[in-house]
N, CA, C and O atoms as a CHARMM CRD file, in Angstrom:
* protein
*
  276
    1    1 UNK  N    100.06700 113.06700  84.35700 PROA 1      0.00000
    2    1 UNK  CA    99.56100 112.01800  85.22200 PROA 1      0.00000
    3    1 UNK  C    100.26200 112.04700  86.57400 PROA 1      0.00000
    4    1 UNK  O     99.66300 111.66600  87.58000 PROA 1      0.00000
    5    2 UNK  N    101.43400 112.46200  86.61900 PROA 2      0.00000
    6    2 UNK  CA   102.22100 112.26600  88.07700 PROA 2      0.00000
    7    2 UNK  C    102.60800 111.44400  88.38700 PROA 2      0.00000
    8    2 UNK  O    102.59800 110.47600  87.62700 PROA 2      0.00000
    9    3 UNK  N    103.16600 111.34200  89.65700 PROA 3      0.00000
   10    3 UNK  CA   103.81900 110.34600  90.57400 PROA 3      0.00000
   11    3 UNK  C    102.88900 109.03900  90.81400 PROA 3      0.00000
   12    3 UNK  O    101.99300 109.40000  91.57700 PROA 3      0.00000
   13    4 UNK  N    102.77500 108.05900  90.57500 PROA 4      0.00000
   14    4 UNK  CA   101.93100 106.99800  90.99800 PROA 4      0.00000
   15    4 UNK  C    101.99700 106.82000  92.14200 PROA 4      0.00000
   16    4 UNK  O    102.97300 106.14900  92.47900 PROA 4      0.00000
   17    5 UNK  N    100.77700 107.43500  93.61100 PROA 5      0.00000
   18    5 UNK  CA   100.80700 107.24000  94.37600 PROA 5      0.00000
   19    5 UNK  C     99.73800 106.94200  95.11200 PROA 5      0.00000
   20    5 UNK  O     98.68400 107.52500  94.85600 PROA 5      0.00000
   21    6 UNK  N     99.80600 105.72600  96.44600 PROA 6      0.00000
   22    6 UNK  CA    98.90100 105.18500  97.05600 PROA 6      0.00000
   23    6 UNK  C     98.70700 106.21300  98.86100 PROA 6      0.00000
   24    6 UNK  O     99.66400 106.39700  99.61300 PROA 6      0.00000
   25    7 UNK  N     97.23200 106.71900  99.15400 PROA 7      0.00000
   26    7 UNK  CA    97.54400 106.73700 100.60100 PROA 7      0.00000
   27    7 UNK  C     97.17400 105.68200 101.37600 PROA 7      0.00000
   28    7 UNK  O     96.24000 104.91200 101.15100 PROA 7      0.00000
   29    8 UNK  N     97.85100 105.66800 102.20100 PROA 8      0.00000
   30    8 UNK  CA    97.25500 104.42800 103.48800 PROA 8      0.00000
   31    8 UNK  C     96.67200 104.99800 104.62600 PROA 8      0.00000
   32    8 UNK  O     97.33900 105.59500 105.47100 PROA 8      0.00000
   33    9 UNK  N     95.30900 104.82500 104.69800 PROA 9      0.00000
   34    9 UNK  CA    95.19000 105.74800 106.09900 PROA 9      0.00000
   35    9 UNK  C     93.99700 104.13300 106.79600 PROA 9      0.00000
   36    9 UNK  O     93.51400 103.16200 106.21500 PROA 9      0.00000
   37   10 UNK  N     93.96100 104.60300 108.22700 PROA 10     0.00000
   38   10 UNK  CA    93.10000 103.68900 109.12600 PROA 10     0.00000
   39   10 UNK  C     91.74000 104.15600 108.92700 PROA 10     0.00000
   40   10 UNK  O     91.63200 105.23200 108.34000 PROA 10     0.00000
   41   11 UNK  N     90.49800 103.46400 109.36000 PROA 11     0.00000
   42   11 UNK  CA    89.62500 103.54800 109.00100 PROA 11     0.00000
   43   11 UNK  C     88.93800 104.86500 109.71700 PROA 11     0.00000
   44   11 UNK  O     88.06500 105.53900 109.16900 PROA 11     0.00000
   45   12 UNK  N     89.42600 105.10000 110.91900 PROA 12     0.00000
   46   12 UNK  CA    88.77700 106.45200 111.32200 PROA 12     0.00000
   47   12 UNK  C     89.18700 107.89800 110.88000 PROA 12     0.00000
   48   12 UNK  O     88.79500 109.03000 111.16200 PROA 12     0.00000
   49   13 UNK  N     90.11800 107.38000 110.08900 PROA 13     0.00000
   50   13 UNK  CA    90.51500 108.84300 109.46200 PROA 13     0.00000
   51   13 UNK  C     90.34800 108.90000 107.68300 PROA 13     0.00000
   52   13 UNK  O     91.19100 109.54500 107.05900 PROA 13     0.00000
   53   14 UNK  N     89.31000 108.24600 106.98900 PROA 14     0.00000
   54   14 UNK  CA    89.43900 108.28400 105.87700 PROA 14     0.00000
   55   14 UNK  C     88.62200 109.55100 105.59100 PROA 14     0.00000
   56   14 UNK  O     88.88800 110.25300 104.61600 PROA 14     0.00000
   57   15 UNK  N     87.57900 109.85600 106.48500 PROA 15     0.00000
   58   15 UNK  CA    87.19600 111.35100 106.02900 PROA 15     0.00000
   59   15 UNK  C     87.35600 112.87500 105.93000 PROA 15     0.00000
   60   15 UNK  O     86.88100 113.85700 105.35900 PROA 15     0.00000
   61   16 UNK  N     88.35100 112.49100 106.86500 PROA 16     0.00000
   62   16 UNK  CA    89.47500 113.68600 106.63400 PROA 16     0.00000
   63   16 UNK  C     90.40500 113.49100 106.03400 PROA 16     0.00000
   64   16 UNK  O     91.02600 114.51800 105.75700 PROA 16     0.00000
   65   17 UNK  N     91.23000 111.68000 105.32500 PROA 17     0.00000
   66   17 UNK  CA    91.87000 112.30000 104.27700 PROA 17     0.00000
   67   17 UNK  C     91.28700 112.27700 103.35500 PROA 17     0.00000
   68   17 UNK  O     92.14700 112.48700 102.50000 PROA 17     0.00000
   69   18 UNK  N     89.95200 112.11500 102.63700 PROA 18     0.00000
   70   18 UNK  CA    89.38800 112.55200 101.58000 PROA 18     0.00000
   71   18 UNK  C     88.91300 113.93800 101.73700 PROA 18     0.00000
   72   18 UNK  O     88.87500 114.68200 100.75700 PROA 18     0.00000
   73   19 UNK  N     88.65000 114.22200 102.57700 PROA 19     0.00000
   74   19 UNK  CA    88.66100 115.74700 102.95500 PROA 19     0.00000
   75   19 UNK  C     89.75700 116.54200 102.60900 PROA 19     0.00000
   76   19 UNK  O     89.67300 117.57000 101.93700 PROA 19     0.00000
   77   20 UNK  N     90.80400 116.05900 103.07700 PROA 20     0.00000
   78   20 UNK  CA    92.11500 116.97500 102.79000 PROA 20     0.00000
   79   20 UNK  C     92.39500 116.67200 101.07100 PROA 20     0.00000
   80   20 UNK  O     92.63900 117.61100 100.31200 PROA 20     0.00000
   81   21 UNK  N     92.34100 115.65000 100.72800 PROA 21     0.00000
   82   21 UNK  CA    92.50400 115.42500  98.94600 PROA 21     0.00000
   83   21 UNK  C     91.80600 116.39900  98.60100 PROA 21     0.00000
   84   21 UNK  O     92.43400 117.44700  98.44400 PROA 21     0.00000
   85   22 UNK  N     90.35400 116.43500  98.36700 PROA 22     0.00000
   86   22 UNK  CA    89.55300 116.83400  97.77000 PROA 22     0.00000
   87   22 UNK  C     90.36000 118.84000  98.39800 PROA 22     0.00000
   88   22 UNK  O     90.27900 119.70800  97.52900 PROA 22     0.00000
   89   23 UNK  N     90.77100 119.10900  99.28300 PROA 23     0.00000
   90   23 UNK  CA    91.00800 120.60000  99.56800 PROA 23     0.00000
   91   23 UNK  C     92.76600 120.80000  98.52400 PROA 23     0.00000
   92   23 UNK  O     93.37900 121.75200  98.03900 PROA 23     0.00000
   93   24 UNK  N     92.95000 119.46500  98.60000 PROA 24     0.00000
   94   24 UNK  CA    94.53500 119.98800  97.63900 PROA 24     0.00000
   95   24 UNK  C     93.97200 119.50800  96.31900 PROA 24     0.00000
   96   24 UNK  O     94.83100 119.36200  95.45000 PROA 24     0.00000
   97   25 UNK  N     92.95100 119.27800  96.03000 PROA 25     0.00000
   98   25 UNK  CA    92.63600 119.29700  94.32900 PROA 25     0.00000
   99   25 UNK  C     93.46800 118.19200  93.70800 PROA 25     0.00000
  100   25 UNK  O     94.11600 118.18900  92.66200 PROA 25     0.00000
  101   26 UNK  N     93.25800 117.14700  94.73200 PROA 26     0.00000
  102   26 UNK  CA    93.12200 115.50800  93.95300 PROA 26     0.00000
  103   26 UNK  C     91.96600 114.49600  94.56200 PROA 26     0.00000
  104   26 UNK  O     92.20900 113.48400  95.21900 PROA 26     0.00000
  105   27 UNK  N     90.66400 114.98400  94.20300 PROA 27     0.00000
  106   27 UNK  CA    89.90300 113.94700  95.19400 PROA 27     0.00000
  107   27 UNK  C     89.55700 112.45700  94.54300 PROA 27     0.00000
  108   27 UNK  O     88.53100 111.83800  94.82600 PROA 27     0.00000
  109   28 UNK  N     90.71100 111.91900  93.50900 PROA 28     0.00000
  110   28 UNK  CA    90.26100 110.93700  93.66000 PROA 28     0.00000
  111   28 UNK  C     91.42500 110.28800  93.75600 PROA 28     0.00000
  112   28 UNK  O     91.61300 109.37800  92.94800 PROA 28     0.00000
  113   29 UNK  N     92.25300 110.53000  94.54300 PROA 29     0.00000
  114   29 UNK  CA    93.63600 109.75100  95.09600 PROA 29     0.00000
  115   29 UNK  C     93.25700 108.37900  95.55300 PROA 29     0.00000
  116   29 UNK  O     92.26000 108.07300  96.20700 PROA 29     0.00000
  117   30 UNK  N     93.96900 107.79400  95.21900 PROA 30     0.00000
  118   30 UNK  CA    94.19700 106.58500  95.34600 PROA 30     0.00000
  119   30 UNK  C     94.07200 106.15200  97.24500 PROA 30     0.00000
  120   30 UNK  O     94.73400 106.93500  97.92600 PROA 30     0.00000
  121   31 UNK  N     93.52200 105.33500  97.84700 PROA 31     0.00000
  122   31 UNK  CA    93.64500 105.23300  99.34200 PROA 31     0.00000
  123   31 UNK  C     93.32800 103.56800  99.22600 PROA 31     0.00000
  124   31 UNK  O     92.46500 103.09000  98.49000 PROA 31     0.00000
  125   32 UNK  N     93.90900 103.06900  99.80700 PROA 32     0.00000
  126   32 UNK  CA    93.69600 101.88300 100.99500 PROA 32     0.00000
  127   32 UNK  C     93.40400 101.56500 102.09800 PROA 32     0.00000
  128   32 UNK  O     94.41000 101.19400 102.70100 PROA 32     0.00000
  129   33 UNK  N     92.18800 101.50200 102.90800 PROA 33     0.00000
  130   33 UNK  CA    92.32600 101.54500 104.70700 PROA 33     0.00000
  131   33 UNK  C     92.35700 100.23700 104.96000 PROA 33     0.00000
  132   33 UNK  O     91.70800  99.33500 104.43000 PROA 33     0.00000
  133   34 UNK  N     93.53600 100.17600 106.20600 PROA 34     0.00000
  134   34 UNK  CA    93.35500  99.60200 106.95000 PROA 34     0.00000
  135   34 UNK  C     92.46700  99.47500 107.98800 PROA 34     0.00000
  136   34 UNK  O     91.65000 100.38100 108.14900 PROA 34     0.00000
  137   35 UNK  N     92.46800  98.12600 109.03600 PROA 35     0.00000
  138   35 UNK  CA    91.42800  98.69400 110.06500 PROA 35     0.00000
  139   35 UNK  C     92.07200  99.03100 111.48100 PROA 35     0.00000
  140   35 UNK  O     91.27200  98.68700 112.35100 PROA 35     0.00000
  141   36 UNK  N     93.06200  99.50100 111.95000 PROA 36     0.00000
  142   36 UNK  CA    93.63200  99.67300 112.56400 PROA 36     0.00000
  143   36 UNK  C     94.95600 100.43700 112.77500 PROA 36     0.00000
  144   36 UNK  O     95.95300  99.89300 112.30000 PROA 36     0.00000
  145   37 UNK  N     95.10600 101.50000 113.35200 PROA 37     0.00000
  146   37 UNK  CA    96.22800 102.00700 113.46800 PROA 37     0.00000
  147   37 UNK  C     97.74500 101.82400 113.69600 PROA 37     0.00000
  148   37 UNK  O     98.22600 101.96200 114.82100 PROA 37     0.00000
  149   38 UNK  N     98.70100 101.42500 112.31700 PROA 38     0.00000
  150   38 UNK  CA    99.64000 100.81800 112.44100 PROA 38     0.00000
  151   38 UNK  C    100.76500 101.42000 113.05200 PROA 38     0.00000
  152   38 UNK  O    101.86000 100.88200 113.22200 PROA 38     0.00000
  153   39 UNK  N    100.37400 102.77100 113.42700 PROA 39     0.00000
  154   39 UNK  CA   101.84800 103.71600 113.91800 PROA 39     0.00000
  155   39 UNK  C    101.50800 103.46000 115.68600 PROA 39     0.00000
  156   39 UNK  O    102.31600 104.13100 116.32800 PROA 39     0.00000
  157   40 UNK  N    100.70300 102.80800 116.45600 PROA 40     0.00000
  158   40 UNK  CA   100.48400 102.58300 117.42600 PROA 40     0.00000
  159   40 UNK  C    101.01400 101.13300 118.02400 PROA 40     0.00000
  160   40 UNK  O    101.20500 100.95800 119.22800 PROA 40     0.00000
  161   41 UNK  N    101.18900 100.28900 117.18600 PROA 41     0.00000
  162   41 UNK  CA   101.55000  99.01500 117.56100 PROA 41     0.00000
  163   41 UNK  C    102.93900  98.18300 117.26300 PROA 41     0.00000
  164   41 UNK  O    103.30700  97.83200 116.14100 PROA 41     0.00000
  165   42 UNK  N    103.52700  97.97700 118.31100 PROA 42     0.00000
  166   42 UNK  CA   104.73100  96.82800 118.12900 PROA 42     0.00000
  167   42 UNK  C    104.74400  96.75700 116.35800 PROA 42     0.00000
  168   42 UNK  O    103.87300  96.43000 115.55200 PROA 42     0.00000
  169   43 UNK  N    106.03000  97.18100 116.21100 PROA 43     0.00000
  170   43 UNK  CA   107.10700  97.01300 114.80300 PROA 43     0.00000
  171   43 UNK  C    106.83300  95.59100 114.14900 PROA 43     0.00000
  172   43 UNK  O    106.84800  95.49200 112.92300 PROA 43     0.00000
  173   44 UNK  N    106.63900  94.74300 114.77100 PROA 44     0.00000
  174   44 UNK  CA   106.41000  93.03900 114.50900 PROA 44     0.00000
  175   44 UNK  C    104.50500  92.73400 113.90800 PROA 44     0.00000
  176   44 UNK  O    103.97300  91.98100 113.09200 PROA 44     0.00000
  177   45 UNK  N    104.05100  93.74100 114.81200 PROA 45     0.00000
  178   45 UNK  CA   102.73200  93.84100 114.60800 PROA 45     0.00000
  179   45 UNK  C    102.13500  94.41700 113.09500 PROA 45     0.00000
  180   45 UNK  O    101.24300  93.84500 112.46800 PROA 45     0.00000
  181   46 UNK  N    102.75900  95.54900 112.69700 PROA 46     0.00000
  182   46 UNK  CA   103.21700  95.83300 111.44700 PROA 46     0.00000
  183   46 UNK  C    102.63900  95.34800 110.15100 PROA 46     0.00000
  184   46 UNK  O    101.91900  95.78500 109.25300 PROA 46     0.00000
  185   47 UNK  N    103.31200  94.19100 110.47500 PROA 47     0.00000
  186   47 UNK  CA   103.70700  93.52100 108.92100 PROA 47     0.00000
  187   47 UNK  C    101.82800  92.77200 108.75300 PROA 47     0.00000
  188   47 UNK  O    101.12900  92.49400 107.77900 PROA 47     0.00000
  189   48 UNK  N    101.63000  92.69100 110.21600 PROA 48     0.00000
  190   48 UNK  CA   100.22900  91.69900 110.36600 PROA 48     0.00000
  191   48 UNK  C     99.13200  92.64000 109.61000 PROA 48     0.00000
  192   48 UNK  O     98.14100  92.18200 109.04100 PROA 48     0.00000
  193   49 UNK  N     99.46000  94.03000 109.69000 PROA 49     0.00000
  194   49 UNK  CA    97.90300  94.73800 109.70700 PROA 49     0.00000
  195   49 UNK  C     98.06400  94.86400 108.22400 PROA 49     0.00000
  196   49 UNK  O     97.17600  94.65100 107.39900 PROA 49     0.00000
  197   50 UNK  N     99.97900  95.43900 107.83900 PROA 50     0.00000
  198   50 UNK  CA    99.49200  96.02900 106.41200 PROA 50     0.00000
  199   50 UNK  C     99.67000  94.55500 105.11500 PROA 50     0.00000
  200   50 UNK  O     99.43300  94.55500 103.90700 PROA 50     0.00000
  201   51 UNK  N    100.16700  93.46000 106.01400 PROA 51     0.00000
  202   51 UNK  CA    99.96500  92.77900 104.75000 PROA 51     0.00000
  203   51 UNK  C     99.13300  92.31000 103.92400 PROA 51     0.00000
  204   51 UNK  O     99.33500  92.05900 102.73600 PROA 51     0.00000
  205   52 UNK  N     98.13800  92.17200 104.55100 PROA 52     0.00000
  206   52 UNK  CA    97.08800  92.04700 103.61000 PROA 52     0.00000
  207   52 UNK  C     96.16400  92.92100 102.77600 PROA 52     0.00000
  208   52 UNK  O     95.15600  92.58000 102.15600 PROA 52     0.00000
  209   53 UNK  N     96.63800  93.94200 102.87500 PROA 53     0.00000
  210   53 UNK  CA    96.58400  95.51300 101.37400 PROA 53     0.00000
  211   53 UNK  C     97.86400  95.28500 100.88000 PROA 53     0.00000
  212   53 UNK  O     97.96500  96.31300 100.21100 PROA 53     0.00000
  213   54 UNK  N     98.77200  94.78000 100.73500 PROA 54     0.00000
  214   54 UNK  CA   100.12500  95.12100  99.98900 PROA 54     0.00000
  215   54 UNK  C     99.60500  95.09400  98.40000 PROA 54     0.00000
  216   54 UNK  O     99.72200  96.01100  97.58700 PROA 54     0.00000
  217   55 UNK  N     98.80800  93.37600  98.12000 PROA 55     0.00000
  218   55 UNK  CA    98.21100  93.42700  96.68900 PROA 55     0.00000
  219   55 UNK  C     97.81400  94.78800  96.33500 PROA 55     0.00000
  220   55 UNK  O     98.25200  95.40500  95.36400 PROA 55     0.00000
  221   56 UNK  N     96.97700  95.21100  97.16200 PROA 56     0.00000
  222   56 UNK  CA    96.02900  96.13700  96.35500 PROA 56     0.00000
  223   56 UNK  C     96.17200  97.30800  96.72700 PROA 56     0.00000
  224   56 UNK  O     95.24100  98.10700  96.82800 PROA 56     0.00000
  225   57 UNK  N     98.06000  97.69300  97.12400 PROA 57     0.00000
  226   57 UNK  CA    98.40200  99.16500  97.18000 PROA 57     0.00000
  227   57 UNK  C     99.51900  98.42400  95.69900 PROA 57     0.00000
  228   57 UNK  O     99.88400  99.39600  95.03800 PROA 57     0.00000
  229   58 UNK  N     99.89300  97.55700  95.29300 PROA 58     0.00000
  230   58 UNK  CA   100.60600  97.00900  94.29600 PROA 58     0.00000
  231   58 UNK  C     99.39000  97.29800  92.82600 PROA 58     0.00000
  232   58 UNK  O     99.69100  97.69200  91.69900 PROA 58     0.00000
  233   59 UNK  N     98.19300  96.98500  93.28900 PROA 59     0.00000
  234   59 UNK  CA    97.54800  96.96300  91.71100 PROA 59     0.00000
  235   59 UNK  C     97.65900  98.35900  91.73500 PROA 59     0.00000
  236   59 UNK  O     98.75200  98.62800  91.23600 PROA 59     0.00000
  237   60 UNK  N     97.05800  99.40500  92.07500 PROA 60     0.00000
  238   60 UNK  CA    96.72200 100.69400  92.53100 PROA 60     0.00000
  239   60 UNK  C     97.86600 101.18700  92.36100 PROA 60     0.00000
  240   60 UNK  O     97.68900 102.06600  91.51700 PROA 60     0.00000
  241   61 UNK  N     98.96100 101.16800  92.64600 PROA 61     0.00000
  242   61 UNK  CA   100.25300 101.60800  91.83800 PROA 61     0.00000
  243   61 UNK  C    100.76300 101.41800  90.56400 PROA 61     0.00000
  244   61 UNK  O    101.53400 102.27800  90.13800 PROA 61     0.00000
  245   62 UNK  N    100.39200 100.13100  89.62600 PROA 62     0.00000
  246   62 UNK  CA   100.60800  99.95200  88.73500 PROA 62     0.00000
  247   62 UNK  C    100.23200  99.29500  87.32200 PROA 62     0.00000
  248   62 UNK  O    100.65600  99.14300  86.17700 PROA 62     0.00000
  249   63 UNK  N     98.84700  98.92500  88.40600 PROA 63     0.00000
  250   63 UNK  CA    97.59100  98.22200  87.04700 PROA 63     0.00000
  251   63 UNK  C     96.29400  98.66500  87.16000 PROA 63     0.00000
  252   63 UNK  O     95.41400  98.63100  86.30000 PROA 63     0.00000
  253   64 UNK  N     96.23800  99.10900  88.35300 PROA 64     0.00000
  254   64 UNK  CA    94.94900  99.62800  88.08800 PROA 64     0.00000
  255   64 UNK  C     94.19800 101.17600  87.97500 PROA 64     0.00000
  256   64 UNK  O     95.05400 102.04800  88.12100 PROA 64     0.00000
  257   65 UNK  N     93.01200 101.66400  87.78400 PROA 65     0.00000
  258   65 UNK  CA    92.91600 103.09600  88.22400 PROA 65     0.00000
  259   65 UNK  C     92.65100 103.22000  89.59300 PROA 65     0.00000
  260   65 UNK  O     92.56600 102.19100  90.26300 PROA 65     0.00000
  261   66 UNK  N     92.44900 104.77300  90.32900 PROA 66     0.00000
  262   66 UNK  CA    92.59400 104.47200  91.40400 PROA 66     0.00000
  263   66 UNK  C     91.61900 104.44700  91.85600 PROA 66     0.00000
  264   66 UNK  O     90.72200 105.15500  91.40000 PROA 66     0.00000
  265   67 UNK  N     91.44900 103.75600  92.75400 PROA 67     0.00000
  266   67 UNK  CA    89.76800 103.68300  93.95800 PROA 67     0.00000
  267   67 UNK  C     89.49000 104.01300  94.80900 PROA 67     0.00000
  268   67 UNK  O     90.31200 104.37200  95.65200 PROA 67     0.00000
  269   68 UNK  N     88.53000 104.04200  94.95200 PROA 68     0.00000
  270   68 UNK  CA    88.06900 104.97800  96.15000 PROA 68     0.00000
  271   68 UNK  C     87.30900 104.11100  97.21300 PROA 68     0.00000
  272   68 UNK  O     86.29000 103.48400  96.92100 PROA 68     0.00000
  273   69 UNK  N     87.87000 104.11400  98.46700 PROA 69     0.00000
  274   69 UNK  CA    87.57700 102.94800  99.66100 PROA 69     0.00000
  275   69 UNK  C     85.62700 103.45000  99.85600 PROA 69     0.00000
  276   69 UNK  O     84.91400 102.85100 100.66100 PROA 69     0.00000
């Protein structure tokens, strides 16, 4: 089964990382998008975009199977 792991990607890039999953032979990895790019904005700003996926990079790590956005 592996490492229990979540990706986080923004919404304009989920088709290239399901693209890239599906080329390393896991296409049904686990992902969460956000809607906005969090590596672009004030450190404080942060906490605003990803907190509201925290639940559901938390189920997806440890109760649930994984989904596909």
């Amino acid at each position: 089964m592996g490492i229990p792991s979540v990706v986080v990607v923004v919404e304009q890039f989920v088709a290239a990382a399901r693209a890239t999953a599906r080329a390393q032979g896991v296409p049904d990895v686990a992902m969460v998008v956000v809607p906005q790019d969090y590596l672009v904005v004030d450190r404080d700003d942060v906490h605003g975009l990803v907190e509201p996926v925290v639940g559901e990079i938390l189920d997806l790590l440890f109760v649930a199977a994984p989904a596909r956005p």
